[in-house]
Structures are given as C-alpha cells and as structure tokens.
C-alpha positions in Angstrom: -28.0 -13.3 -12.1 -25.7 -10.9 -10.6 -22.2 -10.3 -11.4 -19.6 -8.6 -8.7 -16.5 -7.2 -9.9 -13.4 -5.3 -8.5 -10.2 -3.8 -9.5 -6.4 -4.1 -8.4 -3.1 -3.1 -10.0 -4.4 0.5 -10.5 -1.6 2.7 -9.9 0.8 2.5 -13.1 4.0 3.5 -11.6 3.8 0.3 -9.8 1.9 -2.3 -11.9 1.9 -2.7 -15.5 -1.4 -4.3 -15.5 -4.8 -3.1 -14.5 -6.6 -6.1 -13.3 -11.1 -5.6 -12.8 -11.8 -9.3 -11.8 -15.3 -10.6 -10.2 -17.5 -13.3 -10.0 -20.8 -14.3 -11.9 -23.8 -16.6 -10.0 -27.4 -16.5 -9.1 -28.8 -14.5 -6.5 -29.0 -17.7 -4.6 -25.7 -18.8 -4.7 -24.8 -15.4 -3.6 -26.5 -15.6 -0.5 -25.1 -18.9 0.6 -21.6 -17.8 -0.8 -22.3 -14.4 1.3 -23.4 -15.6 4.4 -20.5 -18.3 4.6 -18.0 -15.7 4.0 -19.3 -13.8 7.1 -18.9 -16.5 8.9 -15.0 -16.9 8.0 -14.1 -13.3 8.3 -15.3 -14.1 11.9 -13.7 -16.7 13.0 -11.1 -16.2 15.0 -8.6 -14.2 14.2 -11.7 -12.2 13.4 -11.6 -9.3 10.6 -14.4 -6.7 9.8 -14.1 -7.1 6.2 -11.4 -8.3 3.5 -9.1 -6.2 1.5 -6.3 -7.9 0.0 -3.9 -4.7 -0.3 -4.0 -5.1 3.4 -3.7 -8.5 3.9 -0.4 -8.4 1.9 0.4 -5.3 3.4 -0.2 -6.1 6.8 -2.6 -3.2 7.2 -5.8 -1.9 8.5 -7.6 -5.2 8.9 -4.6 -7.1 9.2 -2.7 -4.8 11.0 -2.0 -6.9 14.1 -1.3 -10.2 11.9 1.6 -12.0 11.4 2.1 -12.8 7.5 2.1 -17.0 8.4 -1.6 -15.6 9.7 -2.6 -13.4 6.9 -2.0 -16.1 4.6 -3.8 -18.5 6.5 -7.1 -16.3 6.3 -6.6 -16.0 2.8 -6.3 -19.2 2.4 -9.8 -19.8 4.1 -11.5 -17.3 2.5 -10.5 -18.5 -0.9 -11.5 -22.2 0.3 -15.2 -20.4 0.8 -15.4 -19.2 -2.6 -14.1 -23.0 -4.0 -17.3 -24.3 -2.0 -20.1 -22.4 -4.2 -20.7 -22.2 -8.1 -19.1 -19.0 -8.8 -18.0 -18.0 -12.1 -14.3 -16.5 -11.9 -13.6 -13.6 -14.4 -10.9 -11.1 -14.9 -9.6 -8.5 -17.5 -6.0 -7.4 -18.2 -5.4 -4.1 -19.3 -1.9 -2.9 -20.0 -1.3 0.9 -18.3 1.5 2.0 -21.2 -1.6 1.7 -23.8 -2.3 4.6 -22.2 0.4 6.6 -20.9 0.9 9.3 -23.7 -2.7 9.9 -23.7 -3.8 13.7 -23.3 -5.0 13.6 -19.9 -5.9 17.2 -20.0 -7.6 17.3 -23.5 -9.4 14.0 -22.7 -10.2 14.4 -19.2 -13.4 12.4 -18.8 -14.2 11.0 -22.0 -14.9 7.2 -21.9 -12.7 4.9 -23.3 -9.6 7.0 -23.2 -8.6 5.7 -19.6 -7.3 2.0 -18.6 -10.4 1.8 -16.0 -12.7 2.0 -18.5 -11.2 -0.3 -20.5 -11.6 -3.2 -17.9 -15.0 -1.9 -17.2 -16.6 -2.8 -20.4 -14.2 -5.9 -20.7 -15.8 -7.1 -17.3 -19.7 -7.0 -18.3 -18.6 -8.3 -22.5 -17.7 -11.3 -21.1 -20.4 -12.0 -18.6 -22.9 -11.0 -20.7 -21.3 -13.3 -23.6 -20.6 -16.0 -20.8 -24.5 -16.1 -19.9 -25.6 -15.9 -23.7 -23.6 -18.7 -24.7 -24.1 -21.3 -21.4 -27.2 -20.6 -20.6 -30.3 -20.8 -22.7 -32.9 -18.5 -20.9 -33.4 -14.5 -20.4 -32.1 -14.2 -17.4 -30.6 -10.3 -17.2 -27.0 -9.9 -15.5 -27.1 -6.9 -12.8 -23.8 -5.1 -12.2 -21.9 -4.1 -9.1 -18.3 -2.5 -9.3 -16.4 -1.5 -6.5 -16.8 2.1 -6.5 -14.1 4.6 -8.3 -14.6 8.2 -9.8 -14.5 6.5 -13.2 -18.3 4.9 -13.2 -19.7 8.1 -13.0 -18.9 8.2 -17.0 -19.2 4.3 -17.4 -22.9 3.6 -16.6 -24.6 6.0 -18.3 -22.1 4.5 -21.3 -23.4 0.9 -20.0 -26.5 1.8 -20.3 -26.5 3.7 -23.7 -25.0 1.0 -25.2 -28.2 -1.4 -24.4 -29.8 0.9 -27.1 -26.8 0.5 -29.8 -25.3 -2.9 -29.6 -28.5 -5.0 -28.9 -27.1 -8.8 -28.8 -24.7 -8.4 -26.8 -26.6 -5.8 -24.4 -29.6 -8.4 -24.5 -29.2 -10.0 -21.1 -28.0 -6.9 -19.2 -29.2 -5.2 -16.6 -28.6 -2.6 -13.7 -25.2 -1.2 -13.1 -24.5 0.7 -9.9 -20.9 1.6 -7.6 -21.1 -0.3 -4.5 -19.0 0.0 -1.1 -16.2 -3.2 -1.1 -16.0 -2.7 2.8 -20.2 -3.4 3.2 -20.5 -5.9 0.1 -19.1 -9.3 0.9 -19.0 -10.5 -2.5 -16.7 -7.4 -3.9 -14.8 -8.5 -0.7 -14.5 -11.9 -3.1 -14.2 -10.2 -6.5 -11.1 -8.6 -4.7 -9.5 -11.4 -3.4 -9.9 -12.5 -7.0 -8.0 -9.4 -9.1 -5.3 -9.2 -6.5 -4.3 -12.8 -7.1 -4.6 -12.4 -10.6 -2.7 -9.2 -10.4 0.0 -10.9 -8.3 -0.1 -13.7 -11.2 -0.1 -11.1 -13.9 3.1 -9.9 -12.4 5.0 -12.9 -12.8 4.7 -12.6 -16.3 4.2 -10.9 -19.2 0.0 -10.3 -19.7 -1.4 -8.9 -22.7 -4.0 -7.0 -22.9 -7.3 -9.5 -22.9 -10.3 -11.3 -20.8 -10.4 -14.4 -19.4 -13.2 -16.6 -17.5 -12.5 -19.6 -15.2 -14.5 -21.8 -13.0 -13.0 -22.0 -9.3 -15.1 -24.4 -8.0 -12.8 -27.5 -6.2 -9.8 -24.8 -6.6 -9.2 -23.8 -2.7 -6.4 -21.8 -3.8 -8.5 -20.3 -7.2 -5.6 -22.2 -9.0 -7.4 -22.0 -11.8 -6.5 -18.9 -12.6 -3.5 -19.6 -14.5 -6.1 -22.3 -16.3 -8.8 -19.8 -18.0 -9.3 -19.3 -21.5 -7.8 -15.8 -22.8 -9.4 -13.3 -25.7 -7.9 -9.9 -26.3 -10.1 -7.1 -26.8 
C-alpha cells in the first residue's frame, strides 16, 4: 500500500487552516490511477503537471487559460481520481494554535509547528484506516510533497515505530518527493486545495477526516467524511 499526501493553506496570514490531504491504495491502483492521469493532463489543452495554486491562480501551468478552462481541467482531473479506488484523506490544523509559539527558542523541534502537526495526523489515520479495514500485514509507504519540515518528521516517523508499536505496526518508508514529477501528489493536491477552499467556507476545527471518492467526479464527498480531532 502506498499512501500520497500533500499540503495547502500553508501561509497563516492568509489561511486559518493548514490542510495535508492525500490518498491511500495499492500499488496497483496507483499505476492505473497514474497512468490515466497522464493521459488527461495531456489532452488538449495540454499541461505538464497539475498544481492547483495555479489553476486558481491562473498561473505557471495555467498561465494561458481562461478560468471557464481551468475549471474544466479540474473538473476532468478530479473525474480521473472518481474512476479508481482511492482512499481520500485530509487533516485540519488550525495556524492560531500556534501563533505565539517561540519560533526562535523552538526552532526545529517537532511538534511545535502546524506542519508537523498535519504530518503525523496524515500517516495516524492511514495507518489506523488500514488496521481497522483490512485484515492482513500489508505496510503503508509514505510520500509527502517535499517541505523543509520532513527533515525533522521522518526520523520522528520512524522513531516512533520503536515507541508506539500498534499503531506503527503497518508502517513503512517515509521519504519527500517532487509534486511536479509524482502524478499522484499531483492528486493528493488537487485534494487539500479543495478541502482547503471548503475549510474556508467555514469554521474547521482542528481534526482528521477519511472519505471514499469513488463515483464522486467532483470529490463531493468531502464535505461527507467522518471527523476526529487530534
């Protein structure tokens, strides 16, 4: 199993939320999902790669799109990710828990920043989501969109397979990846900047949620998953 997972909503003078939101399936699924992605960031009008600050900015990628097109290509892309058993997750995280930190006395440490907050809320509910629907040992191998941040968060990750042993059973690798190469961050972000644009809307506390997206060309779902605060 692998598990993809992105972030949007990162800068708190203009978000109240942080959002890390991704998808969990089999390596199998993943290379269909993958390949039929490709395929629509292709078609005509083609893009390179997906980014969904610049499909609602009108940017890089999208740069020479009208917004009645950028929508449209959103719209398609999201239609590929309905197609395939993908397992929608995302993570709220509230900035003002942590604007009077002491940035300068805890510089670095783990769990003193929002990021690492919806890090470790991102792989607890995988992990608990593959403990508690499926039966087998299956591990769950990591891949976040690369920020400065992981450099502290994996080797936490992986300490933490040596302290809390349930949870940790079932997981396995953790590395940064590029969302520009890798397709399926290209997904996780369509997802968190939907859920972000959702989040904004209302009022979100600070908590997890899984959803299924399958049949849900829209992921309309979103406003349908199940919420636990951390």
């Amino acid at each position: 199993m692998k598990a993809f997972f992105d972030e949007s909503g990162a800068d708190p003078h203009k978000y109240k939320n942080l959002i890390v939101a991704g998808f969990l399936a089999s390596a199998g699924v993943w290379e269909e999902a993958s390949d039929a992605w490709d395929r629509c960031l292709h078609e005509s009008p083609s893009i390179e790669y997906f980014s969904h600050d610049e499909a609602t900015g009108l940017e890089g990628e999208f740069y020479s799109f009208g917004r009645q097109t950028a929508d449209a290509k959103i719209v398609s892309l999201a239609k590929v990710i309905a197609d395939f058993d993908l397992q929608g997750m995302f993570v709220f995280a509230p900035h003002d828990l942590f604007r009077e930190r002491d940035k300068a006395l805890l510089k670095g440490v783990v769990g003193s920043r929002v990021y690492d907050w919806g890090f470790f809320g991102a792989t607890k509910i995988a992990l608990q989501f593959l403990s508690e629907r499926d039966a087998g040992n299956d591990k769950v191998d990591f891949v976040f969109d690369r920020r400065s941040e992981l450099k502290s968060c994996i080797p936490m990750y992986e300490l933490s397979k040596e302290v809390h042993l349930e949870l940790m059973a079932r997981a396995g690798t953790c590395i940064p990846g590029d969302d520009k190469d890798i397709v399926a961050l290209q997904m996780a972000d369509l997802l968190a900047g939907l859920v972000s644009l959702q989040a904004s809307k209302k009022s979100a506390m600070l908590g997890e949620s899984s959803l299924g997206i399958k049949g849900s060309p829209f992921l309309g779902l979103i406003r349908r998953g199940s919420c636990f605060r951390l």
